[in-house]
C-alpha positions in Angstrom: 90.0 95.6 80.9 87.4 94.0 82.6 87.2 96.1 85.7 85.2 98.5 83.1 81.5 97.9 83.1 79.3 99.9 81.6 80.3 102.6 79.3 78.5 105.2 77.5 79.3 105.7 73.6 82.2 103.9 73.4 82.6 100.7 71.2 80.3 99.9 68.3 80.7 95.9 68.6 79.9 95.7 72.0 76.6 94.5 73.0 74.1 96.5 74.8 73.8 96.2 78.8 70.7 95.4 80.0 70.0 97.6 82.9 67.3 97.1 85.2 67.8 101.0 85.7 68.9 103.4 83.3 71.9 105.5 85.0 70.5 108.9 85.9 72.3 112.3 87.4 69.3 114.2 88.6 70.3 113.6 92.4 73.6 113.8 92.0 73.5 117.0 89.8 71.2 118.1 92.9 73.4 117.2 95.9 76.0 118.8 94.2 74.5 122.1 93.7 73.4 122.1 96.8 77.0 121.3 98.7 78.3 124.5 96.0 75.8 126.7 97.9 76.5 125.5 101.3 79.5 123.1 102.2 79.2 120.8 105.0 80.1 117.2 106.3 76.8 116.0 106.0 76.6 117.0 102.2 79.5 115.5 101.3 78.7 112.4 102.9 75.2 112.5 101.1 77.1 112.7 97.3 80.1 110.4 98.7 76.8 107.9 99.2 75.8 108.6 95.8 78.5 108.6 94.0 79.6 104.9 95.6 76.5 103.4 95.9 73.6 105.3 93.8 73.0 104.9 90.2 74.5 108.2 88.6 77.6 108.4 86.3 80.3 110.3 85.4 81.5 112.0 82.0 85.4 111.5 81.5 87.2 113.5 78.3 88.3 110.6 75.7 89.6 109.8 72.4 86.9 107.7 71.2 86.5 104.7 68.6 83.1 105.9 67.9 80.8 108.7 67.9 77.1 109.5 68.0 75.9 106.2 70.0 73.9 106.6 73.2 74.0 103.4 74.2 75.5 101.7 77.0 77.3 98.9 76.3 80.2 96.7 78.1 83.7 97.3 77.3 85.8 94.2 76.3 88.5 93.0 77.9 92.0 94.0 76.5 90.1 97.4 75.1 91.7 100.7 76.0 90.1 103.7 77.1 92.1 106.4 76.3 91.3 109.6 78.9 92.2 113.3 78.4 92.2 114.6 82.0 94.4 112.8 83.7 96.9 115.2 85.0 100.2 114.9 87.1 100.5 117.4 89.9 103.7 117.0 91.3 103.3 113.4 91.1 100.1 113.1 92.4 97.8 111.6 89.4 94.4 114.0 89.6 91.5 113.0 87.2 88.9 115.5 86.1 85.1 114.5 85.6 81.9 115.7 84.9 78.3 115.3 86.1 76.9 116.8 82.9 77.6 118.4 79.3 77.1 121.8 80.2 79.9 121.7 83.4 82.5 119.6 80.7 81.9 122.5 78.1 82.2 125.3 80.4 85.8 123.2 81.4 87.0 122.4 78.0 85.8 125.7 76.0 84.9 123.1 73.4 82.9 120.6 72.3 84.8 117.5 73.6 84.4 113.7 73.1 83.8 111.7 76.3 83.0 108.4 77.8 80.4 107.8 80.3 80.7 105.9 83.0 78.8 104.7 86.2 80.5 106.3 89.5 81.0 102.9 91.0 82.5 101.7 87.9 84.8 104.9 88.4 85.9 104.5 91.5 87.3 101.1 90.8 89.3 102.1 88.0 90.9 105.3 89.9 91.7 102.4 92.8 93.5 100.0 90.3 95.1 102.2 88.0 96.4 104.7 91.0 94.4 107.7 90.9 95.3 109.4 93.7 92.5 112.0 93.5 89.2 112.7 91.0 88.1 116.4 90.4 84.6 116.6 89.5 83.7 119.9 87.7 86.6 121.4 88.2 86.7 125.3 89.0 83.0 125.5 88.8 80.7 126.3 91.9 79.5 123.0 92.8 83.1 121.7 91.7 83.7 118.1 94.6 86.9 116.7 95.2 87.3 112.7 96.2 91.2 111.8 97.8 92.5 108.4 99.2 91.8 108.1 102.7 95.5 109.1 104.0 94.0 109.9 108.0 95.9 106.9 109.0 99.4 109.3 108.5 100.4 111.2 111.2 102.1 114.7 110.5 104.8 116.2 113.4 107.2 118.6 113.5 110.7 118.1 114.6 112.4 121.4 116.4 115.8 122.5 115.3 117.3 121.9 118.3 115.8 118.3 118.6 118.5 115.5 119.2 118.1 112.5 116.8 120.4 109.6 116.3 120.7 107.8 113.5 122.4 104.3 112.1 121.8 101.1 110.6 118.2 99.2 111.6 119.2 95.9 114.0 116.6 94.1 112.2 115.5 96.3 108.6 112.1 95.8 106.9 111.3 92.9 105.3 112.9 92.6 102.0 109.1 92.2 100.1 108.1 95.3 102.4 111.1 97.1 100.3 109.9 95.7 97.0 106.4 96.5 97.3 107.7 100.3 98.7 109.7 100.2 95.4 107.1 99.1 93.2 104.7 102.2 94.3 107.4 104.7 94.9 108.7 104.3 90.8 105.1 105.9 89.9 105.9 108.9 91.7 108.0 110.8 89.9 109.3 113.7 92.4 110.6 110.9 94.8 114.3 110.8 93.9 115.5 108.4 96.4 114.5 106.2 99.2 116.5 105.4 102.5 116.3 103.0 105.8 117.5 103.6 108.9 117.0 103.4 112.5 116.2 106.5 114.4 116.1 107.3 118.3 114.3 110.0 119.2 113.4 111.2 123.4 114.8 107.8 123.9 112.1 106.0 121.2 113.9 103.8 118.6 112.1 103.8 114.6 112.5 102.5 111.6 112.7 105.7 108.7 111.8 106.0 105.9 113.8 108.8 104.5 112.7 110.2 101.2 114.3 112.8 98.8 111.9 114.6 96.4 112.3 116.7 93.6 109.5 119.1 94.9 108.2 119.2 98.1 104.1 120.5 97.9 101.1 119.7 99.3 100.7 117.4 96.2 103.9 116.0 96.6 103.5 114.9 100.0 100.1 113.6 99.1 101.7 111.4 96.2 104.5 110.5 98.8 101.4 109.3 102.0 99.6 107.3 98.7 102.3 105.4 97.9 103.2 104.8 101.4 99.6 103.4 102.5 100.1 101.2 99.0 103.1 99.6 99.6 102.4 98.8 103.1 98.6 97.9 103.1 97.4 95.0 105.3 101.6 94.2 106.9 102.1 94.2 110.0 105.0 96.0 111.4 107.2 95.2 114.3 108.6 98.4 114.7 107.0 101.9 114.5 107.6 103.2 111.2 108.1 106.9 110.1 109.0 108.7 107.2 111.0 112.1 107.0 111.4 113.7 104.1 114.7 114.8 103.6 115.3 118.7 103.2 118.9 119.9 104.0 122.1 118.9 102.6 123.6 118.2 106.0 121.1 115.4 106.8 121.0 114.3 103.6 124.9 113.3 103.9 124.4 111.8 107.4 121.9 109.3 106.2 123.8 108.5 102.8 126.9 107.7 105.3 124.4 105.1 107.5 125.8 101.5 105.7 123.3 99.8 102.9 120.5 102.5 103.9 120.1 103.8 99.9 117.4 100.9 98.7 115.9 103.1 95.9 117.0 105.9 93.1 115.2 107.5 90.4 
């Protein structure tokens, strides 16, 4: 996997990276101690900057080929990196790392194998293979938490005694638009099923997005906005697009009754 640069301890065959500077922690071990005594925006933006653009790393929990090397070396492509902290919270796919020994022992109880990598390196990864979310020291008092940007998603409640009409779109999303949605919604695995249809609401007419979940949690919805912002990244839209997520019985009949509006099931 090429997107994979530099890893620490990893594979025996692989030749040594020449750095120009040796990956170091100190300022990030710094920032983040300092953020765990007082949080604020402008300490989180200081170890966001790190973390994306300094030169520290970041210990992931791995089943590793080899043992004992302290070497950083490139990983081959087709090699696989096996990780043991990647965890599914109601379909939202959470990775746990570490900024030094001491904070993965304290998590793991244990002596534990790992691989090291740089925190630019990590980021890319968590971006191609969908991590929505990366948990570094987890539990602990400087623990930071990094999420996919999802500020682009409005949230708005609808009252009970709001009237909404629904039927079949004149002109539905594109038919790639569907695929892609498709595509991203089959890695989340609390979104049951998947609807389109037209709604008119104080006389404004949408396409929906009308999703049934297994669970319905903050995580859940998270997973849900991900894929969403996925799916429909750099399209352009002739219609306003929302997504409800589909909670009673009752509305969950009306919209199976809306012709051709089921376009995915779990």
């Amino acid at each position: 996997m090429n997107f994979l640069k530099k890893l620490f301890g990893a594979y025996e065959q692989d030749q040594p990276v020449e750095l120009e500077t040796k990956p170091d922690n100190s300022r990030l071990n710094y920032l983040l101690d300092m953020n765990g005594r007082q949080r604020s925006d402008e300490n989180y933006k200081a170890i966001l900057q790190e973390i994306s653009r300094g030169n520290s790393y970041l210990l992931l929990p791995s089943v590793n080929e080899t043992h004992g090397t302290s070497k950083w070396k490139t990983l081959k492509k087709g090699s696989t990196l096996t990780l043991t902290s990647v965890f599914n919270l109601d379909g939202l796919q959470v990775l746990g790392a570490f900024s030094d020994e001491k904070s993965l022992y304290k998590w793991a109880k244990k002596e534990t194998a790992y691989t090291a990598m740089k925190s630019q390196d990590l980021l890319a990864f968590c971006q191609q293979h969908d991590i929505d979310r990366i948990v570094i020291n987890s539990d602990q008092k400087n623990m930071f938490v990094l999420e996919r940007n999802r500020s682009n998603i409005e949230t708005r409640t609808i009252k009970q005694d709001t009237t909404l009409l629904f039927g079949k779109p004149a002109k539905p999303l594109n038919g790639h638009i569907l695929k892609n949605l498709i595509n991203n919604f089959q890695k989340v695995d609390t979104i049951l099923e998947a609807y389109q249809y037209a709604q008119s609401l104080n006389d404004e007419t949408s396409i929906v997005i009308g999703i049934r979940m297994s669970t319905v949690t903050e995580n859940s919805r998270a997973a849900l906005h991900n894929a969403l912002n996925k799916a429909l990244a750099n399209e352009q839209l002739e219609i306003a697009l929302d997504i409800m997520i589909i909670q009673t019985e009752e509305r969950l009949q009306t919209i199976r009754n809306i012709q051709d509006s089921l376009f995915y099931r779990r």
